[in-house]
C-alpha positions as protocol buffer text, in pm:
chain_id: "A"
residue {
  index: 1
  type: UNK
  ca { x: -3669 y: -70 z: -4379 }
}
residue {
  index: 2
  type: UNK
  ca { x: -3729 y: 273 z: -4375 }
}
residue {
  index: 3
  type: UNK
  ca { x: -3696 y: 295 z: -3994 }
}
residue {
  index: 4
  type: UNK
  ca { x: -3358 y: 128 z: -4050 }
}
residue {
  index: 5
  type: UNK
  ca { x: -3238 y: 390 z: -4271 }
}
residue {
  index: 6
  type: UNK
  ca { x: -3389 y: 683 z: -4064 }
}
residue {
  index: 7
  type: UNK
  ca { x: -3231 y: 529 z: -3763 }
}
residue {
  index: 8
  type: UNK
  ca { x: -2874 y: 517 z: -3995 }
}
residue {
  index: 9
  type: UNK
  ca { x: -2890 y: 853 z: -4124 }
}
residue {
  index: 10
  type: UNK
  ca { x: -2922 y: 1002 z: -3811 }
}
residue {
  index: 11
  type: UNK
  ca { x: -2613 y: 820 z: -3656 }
}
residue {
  index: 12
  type: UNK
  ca { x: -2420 y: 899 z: -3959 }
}
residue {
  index: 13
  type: UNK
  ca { x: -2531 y: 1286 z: -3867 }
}
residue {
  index: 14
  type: UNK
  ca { x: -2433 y: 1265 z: -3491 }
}
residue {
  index: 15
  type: UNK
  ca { x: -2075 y: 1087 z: -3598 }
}
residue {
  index: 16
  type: UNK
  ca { x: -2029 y: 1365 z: -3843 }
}
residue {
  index: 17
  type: UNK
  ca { x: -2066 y: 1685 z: -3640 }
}
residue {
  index: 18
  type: UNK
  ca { x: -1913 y: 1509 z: -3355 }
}
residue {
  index: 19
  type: UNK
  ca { x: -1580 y: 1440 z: -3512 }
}
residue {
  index: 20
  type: UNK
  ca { x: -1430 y: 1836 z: -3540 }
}
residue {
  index: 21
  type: UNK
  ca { x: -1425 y: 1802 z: -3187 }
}
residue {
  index: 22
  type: UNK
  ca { x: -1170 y: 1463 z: -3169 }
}
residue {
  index: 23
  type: UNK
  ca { x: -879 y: 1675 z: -3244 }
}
residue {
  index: 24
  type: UNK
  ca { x: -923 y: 1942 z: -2981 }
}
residue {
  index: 25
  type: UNK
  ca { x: -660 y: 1959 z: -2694 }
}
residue {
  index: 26
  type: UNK
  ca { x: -631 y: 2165 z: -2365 }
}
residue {
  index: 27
  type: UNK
  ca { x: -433 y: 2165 z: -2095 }
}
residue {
  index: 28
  type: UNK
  ca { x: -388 y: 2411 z: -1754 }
}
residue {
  index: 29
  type: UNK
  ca { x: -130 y: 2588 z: -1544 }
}
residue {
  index: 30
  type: UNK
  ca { x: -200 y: 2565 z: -1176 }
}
residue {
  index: 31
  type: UNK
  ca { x: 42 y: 2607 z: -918 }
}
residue {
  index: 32
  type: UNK
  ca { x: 117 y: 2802 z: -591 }
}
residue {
  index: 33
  type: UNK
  ca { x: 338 y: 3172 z: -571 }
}
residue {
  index: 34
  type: UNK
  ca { x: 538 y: 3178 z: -242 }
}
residue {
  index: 35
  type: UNK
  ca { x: 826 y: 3440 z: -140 }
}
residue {
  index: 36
  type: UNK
  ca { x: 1164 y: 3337 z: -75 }
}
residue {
  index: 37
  type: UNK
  ca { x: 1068 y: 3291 z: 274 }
}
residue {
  index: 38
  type: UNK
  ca { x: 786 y: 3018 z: 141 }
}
residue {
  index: 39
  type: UNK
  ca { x: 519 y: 3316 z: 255 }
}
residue {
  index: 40
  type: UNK
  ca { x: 219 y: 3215 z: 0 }
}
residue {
  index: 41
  type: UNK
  ca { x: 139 y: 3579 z: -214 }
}
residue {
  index: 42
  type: UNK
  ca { x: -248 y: 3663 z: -223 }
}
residue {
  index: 43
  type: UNK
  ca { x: -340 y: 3859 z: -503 }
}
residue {
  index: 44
  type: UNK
  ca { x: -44 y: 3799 z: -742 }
}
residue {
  index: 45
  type: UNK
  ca { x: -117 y: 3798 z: -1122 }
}
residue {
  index: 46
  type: UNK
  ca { x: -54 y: 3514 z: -1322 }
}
residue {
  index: 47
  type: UNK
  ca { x: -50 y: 3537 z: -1695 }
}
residue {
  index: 48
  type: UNK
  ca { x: 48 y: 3268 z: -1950 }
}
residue {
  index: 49
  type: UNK
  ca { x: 129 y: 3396 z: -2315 }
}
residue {
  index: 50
  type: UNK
  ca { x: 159 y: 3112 z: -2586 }
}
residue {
  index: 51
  type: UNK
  ca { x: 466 y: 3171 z: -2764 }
}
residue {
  index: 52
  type: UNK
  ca { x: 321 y: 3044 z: -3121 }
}
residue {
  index: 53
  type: UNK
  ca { x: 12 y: 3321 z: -3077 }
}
residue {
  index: 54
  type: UNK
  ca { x: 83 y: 3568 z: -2866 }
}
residue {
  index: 55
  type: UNK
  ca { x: -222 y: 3528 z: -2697 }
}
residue {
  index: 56
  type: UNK
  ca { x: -257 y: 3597 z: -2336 }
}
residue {
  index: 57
  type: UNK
  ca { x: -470 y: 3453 z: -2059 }
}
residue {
  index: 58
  type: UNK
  ca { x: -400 y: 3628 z: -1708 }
}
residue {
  index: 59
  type: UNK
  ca { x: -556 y: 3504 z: -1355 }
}
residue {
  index: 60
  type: UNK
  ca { x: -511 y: 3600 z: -999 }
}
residue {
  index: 61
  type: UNK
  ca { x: -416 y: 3394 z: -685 }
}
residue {
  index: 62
  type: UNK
  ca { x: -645 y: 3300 z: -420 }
}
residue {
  index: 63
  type: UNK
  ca { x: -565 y: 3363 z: -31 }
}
residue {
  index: 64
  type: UNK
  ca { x: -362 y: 3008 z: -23 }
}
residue {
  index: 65
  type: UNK
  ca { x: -195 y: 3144 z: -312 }
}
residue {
  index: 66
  type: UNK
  ca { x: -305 y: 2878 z: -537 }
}
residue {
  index: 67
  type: UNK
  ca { x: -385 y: 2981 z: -915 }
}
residue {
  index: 68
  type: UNK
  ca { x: -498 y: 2816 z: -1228 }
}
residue {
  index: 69
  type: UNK
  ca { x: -583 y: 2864 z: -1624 }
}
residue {
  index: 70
  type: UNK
  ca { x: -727 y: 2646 z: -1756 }
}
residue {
  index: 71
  type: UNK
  ca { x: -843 y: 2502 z: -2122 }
}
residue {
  index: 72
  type: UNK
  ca { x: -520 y: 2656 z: -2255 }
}
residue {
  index: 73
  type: UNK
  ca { x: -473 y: 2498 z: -2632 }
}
residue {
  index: 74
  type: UNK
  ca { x: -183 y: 2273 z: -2685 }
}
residue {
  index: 75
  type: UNK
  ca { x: 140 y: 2457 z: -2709 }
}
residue {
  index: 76
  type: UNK
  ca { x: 475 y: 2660 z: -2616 }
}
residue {
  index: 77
  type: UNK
  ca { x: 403 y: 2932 z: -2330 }
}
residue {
  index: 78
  type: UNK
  ca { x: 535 y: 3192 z: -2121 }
}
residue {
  index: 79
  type: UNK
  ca { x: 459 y: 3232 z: -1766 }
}
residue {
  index: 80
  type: UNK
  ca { x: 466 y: 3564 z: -1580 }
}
residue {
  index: 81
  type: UNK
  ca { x: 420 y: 3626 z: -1227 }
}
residue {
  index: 82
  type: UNK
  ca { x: 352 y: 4003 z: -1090 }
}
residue {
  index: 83
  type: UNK
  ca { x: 271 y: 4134 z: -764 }
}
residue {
  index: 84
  type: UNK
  ca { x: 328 y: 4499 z: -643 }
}
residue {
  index: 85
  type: UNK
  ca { x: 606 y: 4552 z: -397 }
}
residue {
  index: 86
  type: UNK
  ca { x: 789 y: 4230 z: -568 }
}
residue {
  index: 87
  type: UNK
  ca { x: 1017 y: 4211 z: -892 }
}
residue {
  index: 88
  type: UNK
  ca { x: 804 y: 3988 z: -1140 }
}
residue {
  index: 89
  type: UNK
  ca { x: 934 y: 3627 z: -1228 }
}
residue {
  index: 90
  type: UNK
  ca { x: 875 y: 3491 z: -1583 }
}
residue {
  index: 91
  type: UNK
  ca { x: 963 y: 3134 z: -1655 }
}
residue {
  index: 92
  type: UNK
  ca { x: 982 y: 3081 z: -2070 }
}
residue {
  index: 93
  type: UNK
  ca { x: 951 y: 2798 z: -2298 }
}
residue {
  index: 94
  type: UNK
  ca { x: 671 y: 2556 z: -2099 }
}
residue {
  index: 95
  type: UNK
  ca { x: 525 y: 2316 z: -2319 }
}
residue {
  index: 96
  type: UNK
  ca { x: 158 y: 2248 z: -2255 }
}
């Protein structure tokens, strides 16, 4: 019997602490920066701002100019693009 309830009380425990984490969502934004020519831009910056926070989470693209950021929280966000030599390109209102 009092294996039983050792054996409960410890499942009750883990099913306790593990439930803050049910509600947690994340998402990314990957993607590729190209010129108008379809040229792919190494070394552009890549920042996403969430609307609701204001919080900012930047990122740089590879030599395929590929980037990506993820475990962004659930949400409305703005997405910059920057590179020196190029006017920057912002795309607004993204929901994640």
């Amino acid at each position: 019997m009092r294996r039983l309830l050792c054996a409960f009380f410890v499942m009750a425990l883990a099913l306790g602490l593990a439930s803050p984490g049910w509600g947690q969502s994340t998402g990314s934004f990957s993607g590729t920066v190209v010129d108008k020519s379809g040229s792919v831009i190494s070394g552009a910056s890549v920042t996403a701002t969430s609307q609701g926070t204001g919080v900012s989470r930047a990122s740089k693209t590879d030599d395929a100019g590929h980037y990506l950021i993820p475990l962004l929280p659930v949400g409305i966000y703005t997405l910059r693009v920057e590179f020196q030599g190029f006017r920057s390109a912002e795309t607004k209102d993204l929901r994640l």
